[in-house]
N, C-alpha and C positions, 0 to 999 in steps of 0.2 A: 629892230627885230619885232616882227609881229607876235600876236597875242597869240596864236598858231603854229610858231614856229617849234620845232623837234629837232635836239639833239641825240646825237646818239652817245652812247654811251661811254664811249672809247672819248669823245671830245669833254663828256663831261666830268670824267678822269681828270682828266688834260685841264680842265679849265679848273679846279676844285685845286689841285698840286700846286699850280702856278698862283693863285693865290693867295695858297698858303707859305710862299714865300721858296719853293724849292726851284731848283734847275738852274741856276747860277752855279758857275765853277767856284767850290768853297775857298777859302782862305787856308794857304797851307800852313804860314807862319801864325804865331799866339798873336805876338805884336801887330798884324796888321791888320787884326780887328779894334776897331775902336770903338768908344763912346757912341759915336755919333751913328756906327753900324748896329750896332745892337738898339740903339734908343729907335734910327729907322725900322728896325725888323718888329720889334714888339708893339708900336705904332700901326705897323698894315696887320699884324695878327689881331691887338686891340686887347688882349690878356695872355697870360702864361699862368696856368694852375700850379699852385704849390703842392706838395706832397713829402712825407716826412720819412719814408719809405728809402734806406740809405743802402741796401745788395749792393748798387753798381754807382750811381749818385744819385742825389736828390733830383727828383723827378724837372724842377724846375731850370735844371742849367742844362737838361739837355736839348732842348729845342732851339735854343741860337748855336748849337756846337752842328748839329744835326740841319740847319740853315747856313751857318757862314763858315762852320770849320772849326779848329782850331782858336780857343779864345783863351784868355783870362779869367777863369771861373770870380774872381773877386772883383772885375766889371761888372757883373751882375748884383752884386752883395751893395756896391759903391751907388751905383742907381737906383737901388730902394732903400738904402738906411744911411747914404751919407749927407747929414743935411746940407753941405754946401752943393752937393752935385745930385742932391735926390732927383730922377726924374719918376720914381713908380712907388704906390702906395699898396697897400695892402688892401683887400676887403673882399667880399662874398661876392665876384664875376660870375664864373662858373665855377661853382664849389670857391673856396680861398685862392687866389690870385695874386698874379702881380699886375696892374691896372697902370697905363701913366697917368700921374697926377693931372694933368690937363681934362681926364674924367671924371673928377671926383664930383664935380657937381651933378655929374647925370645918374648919379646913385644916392644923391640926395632924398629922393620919393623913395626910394630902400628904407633908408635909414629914417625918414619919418614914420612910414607903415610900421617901420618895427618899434618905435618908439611909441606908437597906438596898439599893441600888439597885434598885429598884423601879419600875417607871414606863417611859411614853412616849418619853421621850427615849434612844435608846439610845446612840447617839453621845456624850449627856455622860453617862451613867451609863457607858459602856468607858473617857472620861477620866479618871473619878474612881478606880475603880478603877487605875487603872494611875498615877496622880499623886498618891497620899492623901498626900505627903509634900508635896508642893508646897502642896498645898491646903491643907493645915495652917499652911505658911509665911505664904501669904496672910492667911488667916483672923489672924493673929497680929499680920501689919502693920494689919490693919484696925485691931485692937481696941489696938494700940498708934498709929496716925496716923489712924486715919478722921473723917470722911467722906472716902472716894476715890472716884473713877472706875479706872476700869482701869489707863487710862494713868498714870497716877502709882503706881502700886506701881513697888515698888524692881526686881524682875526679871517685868516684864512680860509677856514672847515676844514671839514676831511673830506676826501673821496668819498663819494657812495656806489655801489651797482648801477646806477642808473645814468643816463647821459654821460655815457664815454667812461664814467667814474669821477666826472671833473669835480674838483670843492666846490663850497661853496662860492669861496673868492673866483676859482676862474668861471665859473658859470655868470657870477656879476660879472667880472670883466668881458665877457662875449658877449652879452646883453647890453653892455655900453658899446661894445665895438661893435655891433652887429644896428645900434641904433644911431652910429656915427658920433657918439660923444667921448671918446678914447679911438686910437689909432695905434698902429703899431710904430713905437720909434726904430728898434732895431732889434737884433736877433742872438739870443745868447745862448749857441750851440744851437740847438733848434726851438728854445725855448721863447716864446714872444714877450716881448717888454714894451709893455703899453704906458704912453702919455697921452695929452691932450692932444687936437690936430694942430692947434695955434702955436703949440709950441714944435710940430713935425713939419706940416706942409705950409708950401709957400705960402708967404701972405697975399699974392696975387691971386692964389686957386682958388682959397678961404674967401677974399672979396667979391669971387666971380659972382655976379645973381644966382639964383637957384632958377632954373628954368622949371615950368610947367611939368607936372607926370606924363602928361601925353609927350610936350615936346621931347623931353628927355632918353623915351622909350624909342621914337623914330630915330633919335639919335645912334642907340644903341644896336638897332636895326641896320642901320645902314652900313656899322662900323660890324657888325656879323656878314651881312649880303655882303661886302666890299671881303670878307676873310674867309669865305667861304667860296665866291665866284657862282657858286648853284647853288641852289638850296630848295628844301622845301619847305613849310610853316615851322614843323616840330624840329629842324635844324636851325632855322634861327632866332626861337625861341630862346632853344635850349644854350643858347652857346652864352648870353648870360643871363640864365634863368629866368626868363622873365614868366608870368601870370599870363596863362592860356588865354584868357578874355580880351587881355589887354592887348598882345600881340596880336590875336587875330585881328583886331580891330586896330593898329597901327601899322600892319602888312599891306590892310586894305586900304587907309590911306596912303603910301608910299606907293602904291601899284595906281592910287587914280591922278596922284602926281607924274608918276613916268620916272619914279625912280627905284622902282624895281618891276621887271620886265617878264610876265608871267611865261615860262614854258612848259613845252613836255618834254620830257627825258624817254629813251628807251629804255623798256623794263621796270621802269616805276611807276605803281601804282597812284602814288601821289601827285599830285599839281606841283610844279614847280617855280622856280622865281632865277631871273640872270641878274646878277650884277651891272649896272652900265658901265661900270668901268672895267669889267673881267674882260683879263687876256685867251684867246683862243689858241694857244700855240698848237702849231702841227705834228711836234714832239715834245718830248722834257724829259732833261737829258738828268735824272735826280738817281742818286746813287747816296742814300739816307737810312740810317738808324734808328727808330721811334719810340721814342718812351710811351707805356701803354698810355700816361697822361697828356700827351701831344694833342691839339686840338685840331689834327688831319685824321684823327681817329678816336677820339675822345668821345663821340655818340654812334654808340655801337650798331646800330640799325642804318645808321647812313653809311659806315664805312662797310656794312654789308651789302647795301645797293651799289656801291659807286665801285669796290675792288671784289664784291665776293667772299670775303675774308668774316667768318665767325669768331670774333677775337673775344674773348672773356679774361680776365685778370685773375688769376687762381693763386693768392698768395694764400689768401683763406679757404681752399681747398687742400682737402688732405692730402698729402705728399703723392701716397699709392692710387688718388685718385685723379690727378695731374695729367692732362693731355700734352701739355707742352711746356709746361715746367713753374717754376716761381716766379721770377721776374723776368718775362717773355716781352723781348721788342719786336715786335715788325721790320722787315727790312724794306724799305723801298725802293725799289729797281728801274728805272723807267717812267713806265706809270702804271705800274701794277706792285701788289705786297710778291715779293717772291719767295720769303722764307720768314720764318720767325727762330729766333734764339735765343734762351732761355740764357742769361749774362748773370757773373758774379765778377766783381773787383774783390780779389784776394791778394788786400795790400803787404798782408807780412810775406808773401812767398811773390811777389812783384809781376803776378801775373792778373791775368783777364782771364776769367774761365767762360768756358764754353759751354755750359751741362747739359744743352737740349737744342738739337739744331733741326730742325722740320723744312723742309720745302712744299710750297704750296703747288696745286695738282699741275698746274702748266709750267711751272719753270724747268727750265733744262739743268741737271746738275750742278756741271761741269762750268758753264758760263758762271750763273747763281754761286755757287761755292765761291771763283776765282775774286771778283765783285767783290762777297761775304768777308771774303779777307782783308781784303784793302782795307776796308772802311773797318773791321775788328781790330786790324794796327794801327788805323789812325784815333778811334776810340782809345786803345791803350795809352799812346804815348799820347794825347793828351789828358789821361787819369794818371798819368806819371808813372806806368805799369811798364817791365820789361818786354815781358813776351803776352800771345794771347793760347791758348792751352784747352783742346776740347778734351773734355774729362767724362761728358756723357753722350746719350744714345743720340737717335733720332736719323731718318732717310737720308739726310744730309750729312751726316756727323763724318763719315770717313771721306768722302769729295771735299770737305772742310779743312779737315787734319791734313790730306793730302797737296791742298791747296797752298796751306803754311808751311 
């Protein structure tokens, strides 16, 4: 494809979906996703953000449910914290992630900058600096008692107002974790229990070289271009946060290599970039649920160029001031958002609630609703929920109820 070349929009839908992993007929049984499906799917996404956030489930086990079907929610739990079968570590992708260990080196240049302090976080980069003595302390009891949490180191602190509220213990611990000298061993309730990496990750990932900042950043480029299918700069930047400077300047390497493929898109202001390996399908047949932290929508400007869709996350918006509800998924239809609904998992009464169900201005009801239901049963039963139950408003809300 030439340097000239334009898509239109409708393909670049199409190519952006099938990359991210959607349009395969899901798995209807739990059992017949495996190991080896889920390690394939979070491999071509290349991260899965964590989020702690539990209304419906935790943000992170819904994007292989929402890809392959039906799973095993403790497949997920088994690949990042069981050390025989660890295939995914933890660490700052985009926002906290699930990463496979086979990356750990390409976030090596992370974790020195922040070890210089270096880096986005200014509040624990002025901690560290001013607590290198404490943080050394901690660091000490890890490698002498860990796995820990926070709260179990020996001089803890207390909360303060400031950064999250966290002690002073966990703020050391994120400032070794964040400078890759602690890792997460496993997870206790949602609570992190940090050890050393030598005693988490393989010792083959640990011996790998450390590649170059540059190399390592084209790395991370390629494995965004390849999860993305289109994109533009600030898309795959952002998708694991890399440094404006840096990306511009490893996009443009990769583009005078021939491995990323500059286009225009219709309707987009910005310059764009193809995948050489993006699929063009002529449809995609995706009939999907999206957690607002899904990385098909997880940068809100691009999922506004490519669906249209104004999506904002209003947990922290006040109730009476909520356009679409608290914990609002996307539906995805096609290859377009057709509806959004606002989900709750109300495990003691065994239902799926409904509380806000909105249809977006081109979808047909009646089709949209019938759809909405399938995939709200299949969501239930696999949260182990009897029924799904629309309890609130919205355009859609009685074609929904009617549908059930």
């Amino acid at each position: 494809m030439s340097s000239s070349a334009t898509l239109s929009l409708r393909d670049a839908r199409r190519i952006a979906i099938a990359a991210q992993g959607f349009g395969a007929a899901p798995s209807v049984h739990a059992d017949a996703v495996e190991a080896r499906h889920a390690r394939r799917m979070i491999d071509r996404l290349g991260l899965v953000q964590i989020d702690s956030v539990n209304v419906l489930v935790r943000s992170h086990y819904l994007p292989l449910f929402s890809r392959l079907g039906a799973y095993d929610a403790g497949l997920l739990d088994r690949l990042a914290y069981d050390g025989k079968r660890r295939a995914l570590f933890e660490y700052w992708g985009h926002e906290a992630s699930l990463i496979p260990v086979a990356q750990q080196p390409l976030f090596r240049w992370r974790m020195a900058r922040a070890e210089r302090g270096e880096g986005t976080y200014s509040g624990l980069v002025r901690f560290a600096q001013e607590k290198r003595a404490y943080i050394a302390q901690v660091l000490a009891e890890i490698t002498a008692r860990g796995p820990l949490g926070a709260s179990e180191l020996t001089e803890a602190g207390r909360g303060a107002g400031g950064w999250w509220g966290w002690s002073d213990g966990k703020r050391a611990l994120e400032f070794l974790f964040w400078s890759g000298r602690v890792t997460t061993a496993a997870r206790r309730g949602f609570e992190r229990l940090y050890d050393l990496p030598e005693r988490v990750l393989p010792a083959a990932v640990l011996a790998t070289p450390t590649p170059e900042p540059e190399e390592a950043q084209r790395a991370l480029l390629r494995i965004a271009a390849r999860a993305h299918g289109v994109a533009t700069e600030r898309d795959l930047r952002d998708y694991h946060r890399l440094p404006t400077a840096d990306a511009k300047a490893r996009i443009a390497e990769l583009v005078e290599a021939g491995e990323l493929l500059p286009v225009a898109v219709e309707g987009w202001d910005q310059s764009a970039y193809l995948s050489p390996d993006a699929r063009r399908p002529r449809k995609v047949a995706a009939n999907a649920l999206l957690s607002p932290f899904d990385s098909l929508i997880w940068e809100r400007q691009r999922t506004e160029r490519l669906f249209g869709l104004r999506f904002r996350l209003e947990i922290y918006t006040p109730a009476a001031k909520r356009e679409h509800g608290y914990y609002v998924l996307p539906f995805l239809m096609g290859d377009r958002i057709a509806a959004r609904v606002d989900l709750k998992a109300d495990r003691k009464a065994g239902a799926l609630l409904a509380q806000a169900v909105h249809a977006e201005p081109d979808a047909a009801p009646g089709p949209t609703a019938e759809a909405l239901a399938v995939e709200l049963r299949r969501l239930a039963s696999w949260l182990g929920l009897e029924r799904v139950t629309v309890v609130g408003a919205g355009d859609l809300a009685p074609a929904l109820a009617a549908a059930l």
